[in-house]
C-alpha positions in Angstrom: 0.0 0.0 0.0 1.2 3.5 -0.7 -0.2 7.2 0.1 -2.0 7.4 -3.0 -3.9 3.9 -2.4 -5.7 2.2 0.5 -6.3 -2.0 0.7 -9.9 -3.2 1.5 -11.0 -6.0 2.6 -13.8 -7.6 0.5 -16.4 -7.0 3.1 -15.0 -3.5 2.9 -15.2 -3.3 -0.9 -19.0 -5.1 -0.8 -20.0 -2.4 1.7 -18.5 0.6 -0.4 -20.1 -0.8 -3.7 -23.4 -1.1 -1.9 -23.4 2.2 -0.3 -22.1 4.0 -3.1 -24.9 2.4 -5.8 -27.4 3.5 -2.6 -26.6 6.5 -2.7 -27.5 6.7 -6.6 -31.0 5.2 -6.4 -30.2 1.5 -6.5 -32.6 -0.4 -4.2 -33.9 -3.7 -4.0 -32.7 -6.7 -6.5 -31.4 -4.4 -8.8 -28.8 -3.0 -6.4 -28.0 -6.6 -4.5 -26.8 -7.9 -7.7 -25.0 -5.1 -9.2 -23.1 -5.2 -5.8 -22.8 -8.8 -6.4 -21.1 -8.7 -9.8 -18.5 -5.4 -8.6 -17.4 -7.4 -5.7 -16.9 -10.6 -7.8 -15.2 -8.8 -10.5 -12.5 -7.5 -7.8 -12.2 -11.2 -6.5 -11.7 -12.3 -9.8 -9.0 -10.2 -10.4 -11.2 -8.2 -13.5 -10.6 -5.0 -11.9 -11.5 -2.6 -14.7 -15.2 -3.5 -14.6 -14.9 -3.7 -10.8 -14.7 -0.8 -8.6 -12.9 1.2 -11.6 -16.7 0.7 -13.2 -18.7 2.0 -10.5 -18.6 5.8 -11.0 -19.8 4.9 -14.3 -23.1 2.5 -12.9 -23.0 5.9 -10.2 -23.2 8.0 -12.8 -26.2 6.5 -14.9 -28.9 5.9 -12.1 -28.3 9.5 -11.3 -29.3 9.9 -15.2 -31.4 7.7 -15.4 -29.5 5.8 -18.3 -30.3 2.8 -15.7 -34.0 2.2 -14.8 -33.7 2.6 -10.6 -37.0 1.5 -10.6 -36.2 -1.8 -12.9 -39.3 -4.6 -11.9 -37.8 -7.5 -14.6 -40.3 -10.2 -15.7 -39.8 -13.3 -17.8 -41.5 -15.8 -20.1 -41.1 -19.0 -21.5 -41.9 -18.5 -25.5 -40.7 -22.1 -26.4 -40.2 -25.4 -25.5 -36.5 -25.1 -25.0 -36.4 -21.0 -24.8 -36.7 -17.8 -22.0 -37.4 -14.0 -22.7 -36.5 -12.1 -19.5 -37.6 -8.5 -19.8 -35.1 -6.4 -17.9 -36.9 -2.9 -17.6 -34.2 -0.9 -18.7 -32.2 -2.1 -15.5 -29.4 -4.1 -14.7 -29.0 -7.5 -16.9 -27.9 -9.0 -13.5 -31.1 -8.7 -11.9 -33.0 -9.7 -15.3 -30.7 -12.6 -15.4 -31.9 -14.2 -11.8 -35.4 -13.0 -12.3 -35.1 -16.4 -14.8 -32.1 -18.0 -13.5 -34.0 -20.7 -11.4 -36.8 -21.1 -14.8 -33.9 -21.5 -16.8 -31.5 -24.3 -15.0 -34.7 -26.8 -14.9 -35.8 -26.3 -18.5 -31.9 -27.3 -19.4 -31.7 -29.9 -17.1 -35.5 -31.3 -18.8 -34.6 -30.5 -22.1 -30.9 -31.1 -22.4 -30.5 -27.5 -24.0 -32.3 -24.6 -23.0 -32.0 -20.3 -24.6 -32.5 -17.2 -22.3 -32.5 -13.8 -24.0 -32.5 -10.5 -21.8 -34.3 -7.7 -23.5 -34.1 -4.2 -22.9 -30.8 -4.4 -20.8 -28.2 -1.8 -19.3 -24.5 -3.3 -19.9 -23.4 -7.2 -18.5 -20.0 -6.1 -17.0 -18.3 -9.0 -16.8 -20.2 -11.9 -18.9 -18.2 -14.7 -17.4 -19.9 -13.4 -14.1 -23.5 -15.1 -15.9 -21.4 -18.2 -17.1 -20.2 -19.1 -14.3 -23.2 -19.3 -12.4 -24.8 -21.9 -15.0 -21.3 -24.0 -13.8 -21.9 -23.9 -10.5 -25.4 -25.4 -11.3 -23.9 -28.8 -13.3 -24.5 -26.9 -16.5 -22.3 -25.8 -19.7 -23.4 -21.9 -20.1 -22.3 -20.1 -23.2 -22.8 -16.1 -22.8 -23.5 -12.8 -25.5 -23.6 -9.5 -24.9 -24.1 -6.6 -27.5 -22.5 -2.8 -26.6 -22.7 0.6 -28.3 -20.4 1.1 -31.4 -16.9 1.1 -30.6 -15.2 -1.9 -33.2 -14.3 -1.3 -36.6 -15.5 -3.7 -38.9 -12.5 -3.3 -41.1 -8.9 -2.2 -40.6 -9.4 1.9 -40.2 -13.7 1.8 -40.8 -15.6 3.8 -38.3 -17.1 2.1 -35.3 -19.8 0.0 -35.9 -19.8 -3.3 -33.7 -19.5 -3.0 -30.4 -16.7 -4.8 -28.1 -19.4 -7.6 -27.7 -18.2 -9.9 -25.4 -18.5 -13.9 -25.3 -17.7 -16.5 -22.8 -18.3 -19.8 -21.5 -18.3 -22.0 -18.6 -17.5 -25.6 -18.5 -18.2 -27.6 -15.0 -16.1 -29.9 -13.5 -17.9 -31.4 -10.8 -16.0 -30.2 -7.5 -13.1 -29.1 -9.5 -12.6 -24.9 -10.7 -14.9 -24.8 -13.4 -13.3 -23.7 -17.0 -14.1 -20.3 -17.8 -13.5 -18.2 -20.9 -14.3 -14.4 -21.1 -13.1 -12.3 -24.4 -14.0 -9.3 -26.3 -14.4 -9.6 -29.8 -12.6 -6.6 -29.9 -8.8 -6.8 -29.8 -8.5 -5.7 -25.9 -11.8 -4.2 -24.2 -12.3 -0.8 -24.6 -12.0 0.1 -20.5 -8.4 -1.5 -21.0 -7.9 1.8 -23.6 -9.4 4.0 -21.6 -7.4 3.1 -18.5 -4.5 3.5 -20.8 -5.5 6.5 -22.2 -6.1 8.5 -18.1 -3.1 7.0 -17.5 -1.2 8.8 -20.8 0.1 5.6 -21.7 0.9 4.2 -25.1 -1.3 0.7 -26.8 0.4 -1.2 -28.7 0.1 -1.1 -32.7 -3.0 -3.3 -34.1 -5.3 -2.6 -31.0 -6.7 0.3 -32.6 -7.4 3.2 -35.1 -7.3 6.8 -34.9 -10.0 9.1 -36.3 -8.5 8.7 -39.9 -8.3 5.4 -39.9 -4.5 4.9 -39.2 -2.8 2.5 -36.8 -2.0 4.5 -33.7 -0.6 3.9 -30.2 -2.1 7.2 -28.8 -5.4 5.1 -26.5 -6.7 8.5 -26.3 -6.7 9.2 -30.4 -8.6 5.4 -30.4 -11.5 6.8 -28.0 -11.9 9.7 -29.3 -12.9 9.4 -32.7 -11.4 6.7 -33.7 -12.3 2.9 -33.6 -11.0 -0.4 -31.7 -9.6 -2.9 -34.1 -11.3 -6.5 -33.9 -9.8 -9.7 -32.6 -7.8 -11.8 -35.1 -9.2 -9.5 -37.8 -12.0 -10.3 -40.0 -12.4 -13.2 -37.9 -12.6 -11.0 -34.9 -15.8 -9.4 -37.4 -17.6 -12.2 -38.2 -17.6 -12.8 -33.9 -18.9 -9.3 -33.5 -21.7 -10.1 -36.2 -22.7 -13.3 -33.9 -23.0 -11.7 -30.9 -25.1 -8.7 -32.5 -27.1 -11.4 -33.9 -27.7 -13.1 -30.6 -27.7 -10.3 -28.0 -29.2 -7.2 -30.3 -31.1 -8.9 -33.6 -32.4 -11.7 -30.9 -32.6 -10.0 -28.2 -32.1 -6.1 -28.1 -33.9 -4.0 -29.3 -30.7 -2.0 -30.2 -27.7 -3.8 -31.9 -24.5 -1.7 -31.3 -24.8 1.1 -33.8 -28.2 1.7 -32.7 -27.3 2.0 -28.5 -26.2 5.3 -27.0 -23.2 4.8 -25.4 -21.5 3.1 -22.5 -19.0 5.5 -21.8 -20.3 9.0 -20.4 -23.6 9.7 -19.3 -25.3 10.9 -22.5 -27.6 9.6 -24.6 -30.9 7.9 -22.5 -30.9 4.0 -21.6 -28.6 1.7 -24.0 -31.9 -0.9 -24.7 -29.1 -3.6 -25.3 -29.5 -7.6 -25.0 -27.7 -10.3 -23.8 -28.2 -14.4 -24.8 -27.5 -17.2 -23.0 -27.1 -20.9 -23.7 -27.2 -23.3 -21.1 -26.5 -27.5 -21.7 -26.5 -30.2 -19.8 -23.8 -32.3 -19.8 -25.3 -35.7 -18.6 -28.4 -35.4 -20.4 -26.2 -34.7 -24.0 -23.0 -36.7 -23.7 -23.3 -40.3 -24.6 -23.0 -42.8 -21.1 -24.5 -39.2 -19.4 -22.3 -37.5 -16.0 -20.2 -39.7 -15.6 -18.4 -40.6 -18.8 -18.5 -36.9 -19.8 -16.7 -36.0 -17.1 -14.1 -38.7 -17.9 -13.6 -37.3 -21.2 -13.5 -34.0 -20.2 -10.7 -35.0 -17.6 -9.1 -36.8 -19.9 -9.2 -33.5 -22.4 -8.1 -31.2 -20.0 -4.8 -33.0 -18.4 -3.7 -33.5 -22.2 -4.1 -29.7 -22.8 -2.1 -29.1 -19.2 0.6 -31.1 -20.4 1.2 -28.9 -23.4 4.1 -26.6 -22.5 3.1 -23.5 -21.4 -0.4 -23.9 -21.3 -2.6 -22.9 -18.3 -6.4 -23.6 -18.3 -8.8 -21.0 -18.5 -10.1 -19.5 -15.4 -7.0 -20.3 -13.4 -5.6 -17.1 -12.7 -9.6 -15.3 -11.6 -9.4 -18.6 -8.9 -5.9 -17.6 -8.2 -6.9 -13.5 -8.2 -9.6 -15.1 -5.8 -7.5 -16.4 -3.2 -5.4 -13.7 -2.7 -8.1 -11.0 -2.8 -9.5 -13.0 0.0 -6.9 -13.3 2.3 -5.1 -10.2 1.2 -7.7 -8.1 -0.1 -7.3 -5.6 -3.1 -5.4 -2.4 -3.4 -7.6 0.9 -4.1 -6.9 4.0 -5.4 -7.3 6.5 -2.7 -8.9 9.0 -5.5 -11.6 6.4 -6.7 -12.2 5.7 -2.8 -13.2 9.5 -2.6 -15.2 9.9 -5.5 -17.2 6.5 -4.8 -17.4 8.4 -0.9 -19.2 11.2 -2.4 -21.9 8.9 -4.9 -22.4 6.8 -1.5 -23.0 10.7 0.0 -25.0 11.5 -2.7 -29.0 10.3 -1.2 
């Protein structure tokens, strides 16, 4: 710890995210789950859409780009498939609303869909996955944002970062869990860089005339993030619009107001969820997939220099839990004054 940052304690952290979102207008489900999510996203070692989010949630209820007052109802509209209506509030609290619905239709069907409709952002998308793990099941997870991806090397912004992950169980093992942008790097990792006046490296961006820069402030303003892998990187941001805006929405990315200050009214994005179950898919059922799976994985941990996904958030986890995590004194003082806000 140094003068210019403070370490709390996750009890400390939960009680500064709640207070803080309180102070804002957050009340009731809506502001127990958000506080949820922060706290795991600093456990999980994810710390730009942890406490370094909250001004931002702060920000919007006192706008009203969040819906305070979010009531989220859902529906089953097929056999296999959920529609959880999420008010123009958080997609956390629009994600439980279903959650329990959800699990038993997988578990009944052997596959099972939830869309969230009319959604403020996800955060952290492996947050959602990794529930569906912790309940036996294989959860795949979208989520559509406001333009901020070129489609093309030095195009405008048009996709947004749209993030995808999944989570694989492993009975009383750490579940596997993958969380990526299909953007090269999210866009809070260029905005961190870009407050901080520090350079990107070339390929994670374009500036406002479509060149390769390493200036993260020239990428934000005005110019566009630069999708994974390239056109492959595309044709991800496509599926996830798909999913999470055409689907689900009712604004794909170049139709949401954006993320990143408090203009523009509620985002209206979507998120989509796929959840499996493994015993009721996999030939010989639970327990011959998770021999094969077993199997899978110690092959792929044998390969030099490979660690399995999800490792280091379980490692982040352990020592945020008996160390607890470092904070910027500034942040602490500004999330002081939202929790002072009421």
């Amino acid at each position: 710890m140094t003068d210019q940052t403070q370490t709390l304690t996750l009890t400390q952290v939960e009680d500064l995210t709640r207070r803080s979102l309180a102070g804002c207008g957050a009340y009731g489900r809506q502001l127990e789950l958000a506080v949820q999510s922060i706290v795991d996203a600093e456990c999980d070692g994810i710390r730009t859409v942890g406490l370094g989010y909250l001004p931002l949630y702060c920000g919007h209820l006192q706008v009203g780009k969040i819906n305070r007052d979010a009531c989220p109802q859902h529906a089953q509209i097929a056999p296999s498939a959920l529609r959880s209506m999420a008010d123009s509030g958080f997609a956390h609290a629009a994600f439980a609303e279903a959650e329990q619905a959800f699990y038993v239709l997988a578990r009944q069907q052997g596959i099972a869909a939830l869309s969230i409709v009319d959604s403020y952002s996800a955060g952290v998308v492996g947050w959602f996955v990794q529930r569906l793990a912790a309940a036996g099941l294989i959860g795949i997870g979208f989520a559509n944002s406001p333009s901020a991806v070129a489609p093309a090397p030095g195009a405008s912004p048009f996709f947004g970062t749209n993030p995808m992950a999944f989570a694989i169980p492993r009975g009383e093992k750490q579940p596997i869990i993958a969380d990526m942008a299909t953007s090269q790097v999210a866009l809070v990792t260029i905005k961190k860089a870009a407050a901080e006046g520090r350079p990107i490296p070339l390929g994670w961006g374009y500036d406002a005339n479509g060149g390769d820069t390493t200036d993260a402030a020239a990428v934000i303003n005005g110019g566009a993030l630069a999708p994974a892998g390239g056109y492959k990187g595309m044709l991800l941001g496509l599926l996830v619009d798909l999913l999470a805006g055409v689907l689900s929405g009712p604004n794909c990315s170049f139709q949401a107001p954006v993320f990143k200050d408090n203009s523009g009214g509620e985002p209206k994005v979507g998120q989509f969820f796929i959840a499996l179950s493994p015993g009721g898919l996999a030939p010989g059922g639970d327990h011959a997939y998770a021999d094969r799976l077993e199997t899978m994985l110690a092959a792929l941990a044998a390969e030099p220099g490979v660690r399995l996904p999800g490792a280091r958030r379980h490692e982040a986890r352990l020592r945020a839990e008996t160390q607890g995590v470092e904070v910027a004194s500034e942040l602490l003082e500004r999330l002081e004054g939202f929790a002072a806000a009421s």
